[in-house]
PATORMI-491045 format. One record per residue (C-alpha): residue number from 1; residue in three letters; z, y, x. Coordinates in Angstrom, 3 decimals. Layout:
BEGIN
[NUM "ala" [Z Y X]] ...
END
This chain:
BEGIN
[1 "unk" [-10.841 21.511 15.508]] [2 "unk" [-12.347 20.809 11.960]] [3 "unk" [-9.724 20.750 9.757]] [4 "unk" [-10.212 19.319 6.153]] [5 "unk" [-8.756 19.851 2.732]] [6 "unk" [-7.203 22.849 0.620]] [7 "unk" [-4.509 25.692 1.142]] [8 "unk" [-3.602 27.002 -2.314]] [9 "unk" [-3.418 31.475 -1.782]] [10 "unk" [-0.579 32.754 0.278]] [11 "unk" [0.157 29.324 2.390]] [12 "unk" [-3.143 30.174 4.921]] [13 "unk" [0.025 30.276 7.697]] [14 "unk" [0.489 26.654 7.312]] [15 "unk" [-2.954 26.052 7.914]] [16 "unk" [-3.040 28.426 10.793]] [17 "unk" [-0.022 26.583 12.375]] [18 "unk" [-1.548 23.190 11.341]] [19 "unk" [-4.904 23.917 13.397]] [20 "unk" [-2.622 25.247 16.392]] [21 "unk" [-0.762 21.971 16.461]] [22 "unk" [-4.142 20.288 17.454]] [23 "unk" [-4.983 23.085 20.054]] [24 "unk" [-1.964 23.602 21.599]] [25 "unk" [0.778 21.429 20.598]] [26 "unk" [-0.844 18.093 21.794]] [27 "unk" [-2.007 16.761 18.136]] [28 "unk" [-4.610 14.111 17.496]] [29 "unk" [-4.591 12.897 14.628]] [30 "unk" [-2.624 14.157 11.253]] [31 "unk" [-2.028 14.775 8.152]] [32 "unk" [0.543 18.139 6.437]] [33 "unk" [1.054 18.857 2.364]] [34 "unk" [3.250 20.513 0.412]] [35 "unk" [4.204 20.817 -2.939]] [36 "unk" [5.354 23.693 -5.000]] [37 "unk" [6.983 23.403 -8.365]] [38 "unk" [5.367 20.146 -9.332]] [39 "unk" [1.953 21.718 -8.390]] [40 "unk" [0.155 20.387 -4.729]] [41 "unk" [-0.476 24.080 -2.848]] [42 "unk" [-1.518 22.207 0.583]] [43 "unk" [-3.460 19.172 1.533]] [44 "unk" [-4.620 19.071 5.212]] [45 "unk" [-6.103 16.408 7.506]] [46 "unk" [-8.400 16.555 10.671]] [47 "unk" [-8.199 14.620 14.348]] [48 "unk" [-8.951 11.122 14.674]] [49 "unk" [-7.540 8.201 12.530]] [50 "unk" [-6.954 6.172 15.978]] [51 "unk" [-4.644 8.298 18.183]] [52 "unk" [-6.660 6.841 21.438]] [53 "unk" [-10.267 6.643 19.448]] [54 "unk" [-12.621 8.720 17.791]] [55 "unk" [-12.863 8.006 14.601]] [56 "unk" [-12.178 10.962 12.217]] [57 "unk" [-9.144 11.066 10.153]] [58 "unk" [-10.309 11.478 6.139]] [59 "unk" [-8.462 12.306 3.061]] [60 "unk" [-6.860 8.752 2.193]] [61 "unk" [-5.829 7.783 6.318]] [62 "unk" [-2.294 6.504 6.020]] [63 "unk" [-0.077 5.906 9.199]] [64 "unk" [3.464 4.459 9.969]] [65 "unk" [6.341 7.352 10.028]] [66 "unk" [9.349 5.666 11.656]] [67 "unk" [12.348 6.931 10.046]] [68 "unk" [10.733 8.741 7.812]] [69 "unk" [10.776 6.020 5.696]] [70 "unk" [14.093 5.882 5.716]] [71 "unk" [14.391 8.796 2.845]] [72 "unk" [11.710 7.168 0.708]] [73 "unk" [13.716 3.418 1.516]] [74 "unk" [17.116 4.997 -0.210]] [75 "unk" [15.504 6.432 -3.133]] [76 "unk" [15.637 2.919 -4.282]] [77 "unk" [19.174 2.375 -3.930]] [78 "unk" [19.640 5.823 -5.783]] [79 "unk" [17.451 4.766 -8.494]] [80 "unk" [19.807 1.474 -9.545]] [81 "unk" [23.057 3.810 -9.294]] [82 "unk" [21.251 6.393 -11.658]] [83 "unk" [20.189 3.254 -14.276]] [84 "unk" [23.840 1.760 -13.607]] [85 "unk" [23.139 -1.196 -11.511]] [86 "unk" [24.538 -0.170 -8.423]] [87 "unk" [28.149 1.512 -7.942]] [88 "unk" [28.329 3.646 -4.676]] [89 "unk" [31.997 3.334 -4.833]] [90 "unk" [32.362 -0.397 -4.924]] [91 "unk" [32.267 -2.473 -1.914]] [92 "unk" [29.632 -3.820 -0.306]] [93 "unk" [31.354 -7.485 -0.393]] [94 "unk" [31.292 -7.491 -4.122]] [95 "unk" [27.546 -7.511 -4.209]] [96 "unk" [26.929 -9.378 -0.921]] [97 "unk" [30.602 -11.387 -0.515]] [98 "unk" [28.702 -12.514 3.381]] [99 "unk" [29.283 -8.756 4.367]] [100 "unk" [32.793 -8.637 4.360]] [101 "unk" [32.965 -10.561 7.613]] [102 "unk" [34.085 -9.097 10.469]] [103 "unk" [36.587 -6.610 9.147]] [104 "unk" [33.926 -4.961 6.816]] [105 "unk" [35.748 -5.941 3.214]] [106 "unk" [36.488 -1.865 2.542]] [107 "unk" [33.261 -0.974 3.303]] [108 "unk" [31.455 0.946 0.778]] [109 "unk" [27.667 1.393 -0.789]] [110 "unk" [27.660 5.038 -0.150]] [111 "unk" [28.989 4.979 3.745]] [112 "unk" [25.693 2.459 4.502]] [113 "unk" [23.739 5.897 2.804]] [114 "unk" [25.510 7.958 5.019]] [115 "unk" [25.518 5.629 8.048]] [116 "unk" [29.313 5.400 7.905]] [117 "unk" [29.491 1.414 7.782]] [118 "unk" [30.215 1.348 11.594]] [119 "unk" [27.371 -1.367 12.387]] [120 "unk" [24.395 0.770 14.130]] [121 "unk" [23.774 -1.681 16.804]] [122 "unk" [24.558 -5.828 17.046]] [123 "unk" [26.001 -7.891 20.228]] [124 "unk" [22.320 -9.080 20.145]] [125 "unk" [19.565 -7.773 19.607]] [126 "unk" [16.714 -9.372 17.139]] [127 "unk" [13.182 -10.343 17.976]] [128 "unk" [10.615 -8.467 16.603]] [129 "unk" [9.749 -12.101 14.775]] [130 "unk" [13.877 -12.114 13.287]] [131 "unk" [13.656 -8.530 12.547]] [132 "unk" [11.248 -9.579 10.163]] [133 "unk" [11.892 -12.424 8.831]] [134 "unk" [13.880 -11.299 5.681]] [135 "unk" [16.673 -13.587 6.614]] [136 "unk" [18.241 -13.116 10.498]] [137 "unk" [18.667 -9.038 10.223]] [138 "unk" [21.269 -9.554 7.206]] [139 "unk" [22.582 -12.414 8.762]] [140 "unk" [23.314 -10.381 11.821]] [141 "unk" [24.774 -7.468 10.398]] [142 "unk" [26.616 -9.422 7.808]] [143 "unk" [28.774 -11.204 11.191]] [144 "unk" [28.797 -7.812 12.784]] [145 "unk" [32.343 -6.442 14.024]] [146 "unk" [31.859 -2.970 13.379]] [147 "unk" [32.193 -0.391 16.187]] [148 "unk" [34.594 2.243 14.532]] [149 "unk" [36.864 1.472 10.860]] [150 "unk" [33.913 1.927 8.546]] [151 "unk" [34.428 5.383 6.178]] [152 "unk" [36.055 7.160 9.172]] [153 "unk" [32.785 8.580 10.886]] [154 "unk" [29.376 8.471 11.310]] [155 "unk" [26.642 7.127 13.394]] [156 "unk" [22.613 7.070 13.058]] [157 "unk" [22.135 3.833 12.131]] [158 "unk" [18.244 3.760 13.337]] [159 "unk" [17.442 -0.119 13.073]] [160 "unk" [19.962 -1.873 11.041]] [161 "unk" [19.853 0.901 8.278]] [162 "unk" [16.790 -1.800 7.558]] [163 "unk" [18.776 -4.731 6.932]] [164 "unk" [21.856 -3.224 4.997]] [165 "unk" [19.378 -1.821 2.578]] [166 "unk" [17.223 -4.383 2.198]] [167 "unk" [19.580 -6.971 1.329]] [168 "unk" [21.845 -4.870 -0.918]] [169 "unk" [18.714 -4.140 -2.968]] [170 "unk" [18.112 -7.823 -2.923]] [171 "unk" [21.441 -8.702 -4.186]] [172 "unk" [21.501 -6.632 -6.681]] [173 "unk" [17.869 -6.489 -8.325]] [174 "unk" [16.747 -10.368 -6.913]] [175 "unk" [13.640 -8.171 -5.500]] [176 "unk" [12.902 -7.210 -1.914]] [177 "unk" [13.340 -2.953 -1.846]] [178 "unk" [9.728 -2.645 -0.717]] [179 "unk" [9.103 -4.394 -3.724]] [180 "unk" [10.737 -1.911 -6.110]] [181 "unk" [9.477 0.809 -4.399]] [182 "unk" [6.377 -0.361 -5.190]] [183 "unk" [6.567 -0.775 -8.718]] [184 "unk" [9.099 1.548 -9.643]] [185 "unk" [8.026 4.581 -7.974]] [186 "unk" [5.354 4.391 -5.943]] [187 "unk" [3.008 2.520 -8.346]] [188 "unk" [4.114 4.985 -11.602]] [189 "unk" [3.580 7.952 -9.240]] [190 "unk" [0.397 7.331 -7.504]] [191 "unk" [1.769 7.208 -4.263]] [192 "unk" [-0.212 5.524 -0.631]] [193 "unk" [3.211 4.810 0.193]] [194 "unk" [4.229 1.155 1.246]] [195 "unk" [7.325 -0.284 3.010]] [196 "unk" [5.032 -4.213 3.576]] [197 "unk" [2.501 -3.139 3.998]] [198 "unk" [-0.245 -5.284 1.296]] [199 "unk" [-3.195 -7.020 2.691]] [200 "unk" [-5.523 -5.650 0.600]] [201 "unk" [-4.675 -2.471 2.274]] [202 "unk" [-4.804 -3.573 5.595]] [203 "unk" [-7.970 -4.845 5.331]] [204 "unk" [-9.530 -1.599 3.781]] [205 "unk" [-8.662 0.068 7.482]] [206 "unk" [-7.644 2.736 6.195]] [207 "unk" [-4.150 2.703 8.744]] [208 "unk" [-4.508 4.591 11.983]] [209 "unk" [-3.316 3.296 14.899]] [210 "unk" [-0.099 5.454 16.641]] [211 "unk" [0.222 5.947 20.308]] [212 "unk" [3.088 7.303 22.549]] [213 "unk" [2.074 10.634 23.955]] [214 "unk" [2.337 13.500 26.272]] [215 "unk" [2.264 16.812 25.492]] [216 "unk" [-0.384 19.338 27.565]] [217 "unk" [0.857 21.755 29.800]] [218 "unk" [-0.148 24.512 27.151]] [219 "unk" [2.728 22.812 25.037]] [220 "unk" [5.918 23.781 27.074]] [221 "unk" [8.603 23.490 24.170]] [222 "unk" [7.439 19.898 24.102]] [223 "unk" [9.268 19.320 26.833]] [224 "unk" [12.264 21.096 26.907]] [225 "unk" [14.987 19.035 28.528]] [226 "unk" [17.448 18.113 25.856]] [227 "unk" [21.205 18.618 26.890]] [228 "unk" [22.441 16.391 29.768]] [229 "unk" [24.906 14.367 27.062]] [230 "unk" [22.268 13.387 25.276]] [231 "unk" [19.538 12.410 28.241]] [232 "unk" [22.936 10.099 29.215]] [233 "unk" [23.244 8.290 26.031]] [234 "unk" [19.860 7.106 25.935]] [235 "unk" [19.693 6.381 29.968]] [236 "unk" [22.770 4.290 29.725]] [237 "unk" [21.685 0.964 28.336]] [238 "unk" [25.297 -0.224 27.267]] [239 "unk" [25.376 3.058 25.487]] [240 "unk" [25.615 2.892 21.723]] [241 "unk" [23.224 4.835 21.457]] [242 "unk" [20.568 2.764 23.667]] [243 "unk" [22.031 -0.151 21.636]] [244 "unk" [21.282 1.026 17.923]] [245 "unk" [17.595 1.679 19.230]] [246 "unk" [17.627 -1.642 20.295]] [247 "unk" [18.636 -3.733 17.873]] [248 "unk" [15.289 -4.630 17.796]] [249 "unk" [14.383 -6.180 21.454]] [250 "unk" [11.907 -5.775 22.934]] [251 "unk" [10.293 -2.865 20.533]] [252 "unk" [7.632 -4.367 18.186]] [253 "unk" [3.583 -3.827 18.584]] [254 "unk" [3.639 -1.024 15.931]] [255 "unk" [-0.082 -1.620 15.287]] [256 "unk" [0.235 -5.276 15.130]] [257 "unk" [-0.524 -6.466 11.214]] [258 "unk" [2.984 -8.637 11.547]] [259 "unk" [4.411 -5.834 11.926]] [260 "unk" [2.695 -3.687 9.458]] [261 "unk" [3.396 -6.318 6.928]] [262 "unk" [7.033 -6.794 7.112]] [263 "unk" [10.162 -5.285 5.255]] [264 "unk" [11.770 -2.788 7.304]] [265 "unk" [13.191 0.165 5.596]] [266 "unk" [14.308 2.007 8.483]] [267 "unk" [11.106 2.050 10.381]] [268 "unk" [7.408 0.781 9.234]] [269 "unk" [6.735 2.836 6.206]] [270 "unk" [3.622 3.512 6.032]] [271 "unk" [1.787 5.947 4.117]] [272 "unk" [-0.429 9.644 3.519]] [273 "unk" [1.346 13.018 3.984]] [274 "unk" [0.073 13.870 0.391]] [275 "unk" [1.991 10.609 -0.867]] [276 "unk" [5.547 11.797 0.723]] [277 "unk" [5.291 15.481 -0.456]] [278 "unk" [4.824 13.983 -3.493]] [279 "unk" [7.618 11.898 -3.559]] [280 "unk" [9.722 14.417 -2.517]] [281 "unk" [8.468 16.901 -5.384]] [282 "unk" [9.370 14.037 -7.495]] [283 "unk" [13.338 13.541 -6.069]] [284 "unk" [13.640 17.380 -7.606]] [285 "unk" [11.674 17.973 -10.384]] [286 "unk" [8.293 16.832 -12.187]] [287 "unk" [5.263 17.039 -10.412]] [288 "unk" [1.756 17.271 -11.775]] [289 "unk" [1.185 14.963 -14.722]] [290 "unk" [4.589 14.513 -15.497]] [291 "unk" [6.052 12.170 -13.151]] [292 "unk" [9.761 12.227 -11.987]] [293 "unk" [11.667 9.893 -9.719]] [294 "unk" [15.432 11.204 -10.024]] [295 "unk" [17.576 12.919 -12.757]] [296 "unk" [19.233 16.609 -11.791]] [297 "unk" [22.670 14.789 -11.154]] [298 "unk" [20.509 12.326 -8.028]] [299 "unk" [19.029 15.261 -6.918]] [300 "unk" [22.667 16.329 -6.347]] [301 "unk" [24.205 13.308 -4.949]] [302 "unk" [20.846 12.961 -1.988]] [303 "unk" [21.632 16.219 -1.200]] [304 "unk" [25.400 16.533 -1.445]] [305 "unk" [26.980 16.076 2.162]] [306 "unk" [28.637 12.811 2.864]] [307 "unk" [28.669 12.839 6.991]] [308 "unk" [28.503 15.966 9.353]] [309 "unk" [29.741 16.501 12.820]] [310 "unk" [29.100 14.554 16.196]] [311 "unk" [26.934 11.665 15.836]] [312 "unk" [28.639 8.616 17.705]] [313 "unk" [24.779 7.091 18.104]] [314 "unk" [22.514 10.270 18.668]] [315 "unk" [24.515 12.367 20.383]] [316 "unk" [24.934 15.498 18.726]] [317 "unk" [26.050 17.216 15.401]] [318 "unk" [24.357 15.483 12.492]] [319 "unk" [24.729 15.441 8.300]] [320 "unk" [24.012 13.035 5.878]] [321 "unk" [23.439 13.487 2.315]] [322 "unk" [23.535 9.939 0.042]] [323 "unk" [20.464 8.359 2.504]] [324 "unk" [19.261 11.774 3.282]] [325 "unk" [19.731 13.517 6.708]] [326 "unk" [20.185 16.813 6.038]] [327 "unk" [19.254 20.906 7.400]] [328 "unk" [20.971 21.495 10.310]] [329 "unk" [20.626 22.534 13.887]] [330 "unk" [19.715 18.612 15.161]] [331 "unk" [17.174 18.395 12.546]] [332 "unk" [16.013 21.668 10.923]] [333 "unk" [14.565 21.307 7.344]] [334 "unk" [13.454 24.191 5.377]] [335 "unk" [17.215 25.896 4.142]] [336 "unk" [20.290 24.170 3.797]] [337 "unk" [19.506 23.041 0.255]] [338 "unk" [17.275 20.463 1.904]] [339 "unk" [17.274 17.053 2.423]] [340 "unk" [14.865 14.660 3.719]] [341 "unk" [14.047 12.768 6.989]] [342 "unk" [12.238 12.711 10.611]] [343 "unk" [10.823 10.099 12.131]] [344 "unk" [10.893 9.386 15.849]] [345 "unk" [8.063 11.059 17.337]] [346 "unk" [6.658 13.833 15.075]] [347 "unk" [6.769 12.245 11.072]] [348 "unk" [8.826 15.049 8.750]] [349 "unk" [8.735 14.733 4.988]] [350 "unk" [11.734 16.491 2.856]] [351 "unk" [12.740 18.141 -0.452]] [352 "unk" [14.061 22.194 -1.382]] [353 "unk" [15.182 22.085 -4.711]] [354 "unk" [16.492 25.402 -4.300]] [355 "unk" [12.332 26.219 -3.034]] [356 "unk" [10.816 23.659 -5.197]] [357 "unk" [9.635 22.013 -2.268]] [358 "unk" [7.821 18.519 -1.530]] [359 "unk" [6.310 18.215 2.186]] [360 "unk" [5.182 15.686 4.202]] [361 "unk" [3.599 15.798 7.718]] [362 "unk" [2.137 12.607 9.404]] [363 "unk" [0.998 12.076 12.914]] [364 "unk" [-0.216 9.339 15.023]] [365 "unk" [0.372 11.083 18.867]] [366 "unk" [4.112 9.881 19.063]] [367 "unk" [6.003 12.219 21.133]] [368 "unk" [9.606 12.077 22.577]] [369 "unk" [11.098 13.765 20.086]] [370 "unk" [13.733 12.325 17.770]] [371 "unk" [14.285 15.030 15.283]] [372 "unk" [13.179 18.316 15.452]] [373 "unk" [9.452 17.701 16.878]] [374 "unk" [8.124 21.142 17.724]] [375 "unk" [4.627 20.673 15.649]] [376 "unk" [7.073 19.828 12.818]] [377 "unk" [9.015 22.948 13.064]] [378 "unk" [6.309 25.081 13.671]] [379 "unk" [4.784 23.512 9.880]] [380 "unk" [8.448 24.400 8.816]] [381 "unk" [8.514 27.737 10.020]] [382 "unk" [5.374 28.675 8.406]] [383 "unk" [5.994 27.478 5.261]] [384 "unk" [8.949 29.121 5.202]] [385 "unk" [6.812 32.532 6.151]] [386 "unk" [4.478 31.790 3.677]] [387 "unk" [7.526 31.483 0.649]] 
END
């Protein structure tokens, strides 16, 4: 495999377990880097842009993460708390009075962070053409009953994590959230990081395509059964968890520009593994030329716990940080000082204040994994050999 780009000395193990990823893990196309301090110590790339082509993967290929973007989407919620706009304590009614439907009025900012607002799936779910629309997801969770008393637990909320943000963001700012991620961080910082994705960057090709999967034989941990609960859940279609996946029915064309062009802060970010380690370098300190995104007190509050224990949607023991899913055993980040997110199928990107760590690792061969994907971990676990 001919890998590309630069390991600063003393992180060679993350480029040893980066080129293993391709050669036994099942990799085909991706992306890992890291930030130390404020200072980039690993930029890697190699495989094919296309995960079914042939087309080599170069330094600026960006690709959609999932839920990855879903730590990127809430730094812009965090942003108007830490300039005053936004008041995690206050209810969610007072900016967006249509939300209190449904037995919602006590529900706060901070429990949509922290997926305690009780609304991870909808009696219906959306099209892929309403899901995009701007207008029918917020609609739809607005008249939403929730399924537990919002504030008393927690739930992923995978799909309509998309819509609660987006139109809080709009309600309070007037502007769409991809739209003040783009000019309020990802613009200042020189990020390849886009939730809408522009035109002018879809036509420079530079997005891969992404492609479901299946791990080689030389890749056993890829498919360790996951615990019996768990395989239930998501076989069970009137499960809640089947449900929250579903909210959007049937699952959208991922490649398809529509798609690629839409609002959806829980799923369709799309961007470079360099662009998220830097944004998460920049949620803890200042990277490179000076660049910051959050003051020390945001950095506390995205990493301070809000949720932990069973997860009524995925199915196991979870934590939750202010938009943040945090170190733990479903989701294993670098120490328990970090916070960050996966996204379905292999996408990782997280801060360690504690390590003064930014990383970000991008793939386009979606496996099954939800969480923890094992060529994830193994990029974990080196780095964390390599500190």
């Amino acid at each position: 495999m001919d890998i590309q780009g630069v390991v600063a000395e003393g992180f060679e193990p993350v480029r040893d377990a980066f080129v293993r990823n391709f050669e036994v893990l099942g990799d085909r196309g991706a992306a890992v880097a890291v930030y130390r301090d404020g200072r980039k110590v690993v930029d890697l790339w190699g495989g094919t842009r296309d995960a079914d082509g042939t087309e080599p993967w170069t330094e600026d290929t960006a690709q959609i993460v999932r839920s990855a973007t879903k730590g990127v989407a809430a730094a812009v919620p965090l942003l108007l708390h830490q300039r005053g706009l936004l008041d995690l304590d206050a209810p969610v009614g007072s900016y967006w009075p249509e939300f209190k439907a449904g037995g919602k009025e006590k529900t706060l900012v901070r429990d949509l962070l922290a997926h305690r607002a009780g609304i991870p799936a909808l009696d219906r779910g959306l099209t892929a053409a309403e899901a995009a629309d701007g207008v029918s997801g917020p609609r739809a969770v607005a008249a939403q009953h929730p399924f537990w008393e919002p504030g008393t637990g927690h739930g992923y909320h995978a799909q309509t994590y998309s819509w609660l943000l987006s139109e809080l963001v709009l309600r309070v700012t007037g502007r769409t959230l991809g739209s003040v991620l783009a000019e309020d961080i990802a613009e200042p910082l020189g990020l390849d990081f886009w939730i809408g994705l522009p035109e002018s960057q879809a036509e420079a090709g530079r997005v891969g395509r992404v492609a479901p999967v299946d791990p080689p034989e030389s890749a056993g941990m890829l498919r360790t059964r996951p615990r019996r609960n768990v395989s239930e859940a998501y076989a069970d279609p009137g499960s809640l968890t089947r449900r929250a996946f579903a909210a959007i029915d049937p699952l959208p064309d991922e490649n398809a520009p529509a798609y690629r062009a839409a609002e959806l802060p829980a799923s369709n970010g799309i961007g470079t593994a360099r662009a998220l380690a830097r944004f998460y370098g920049a949620t803890i300190g200042v990277v490179e030329d000076g660049a910051r995104i959050f003051t020390p007190a945001t950095t506390g509050l995205a990493a301070r716990e809000h949720s932990s224990g069973p997860d009524r949607v995925l199915v196991v023991n979870t934590r939750f940080g202010a938009g943040y899913m945090l170190h733990g055993p479903a989701s294993p980040l670098l120490s328990p000082a970090s916070f960050g997110h996966p996204g379905r199928g292999g996408s990782l990107a997280f801060a360690d204040p504690e390590a003064g760590i930014g990383f970000g690792y991008v793939t386009n061969a979606l496996a099954k994994s939800v969480t923890a994907d094992p060529r994830a971990q193994a990029l974990v676990r080196a780095l964390r050999s390599a500190l």
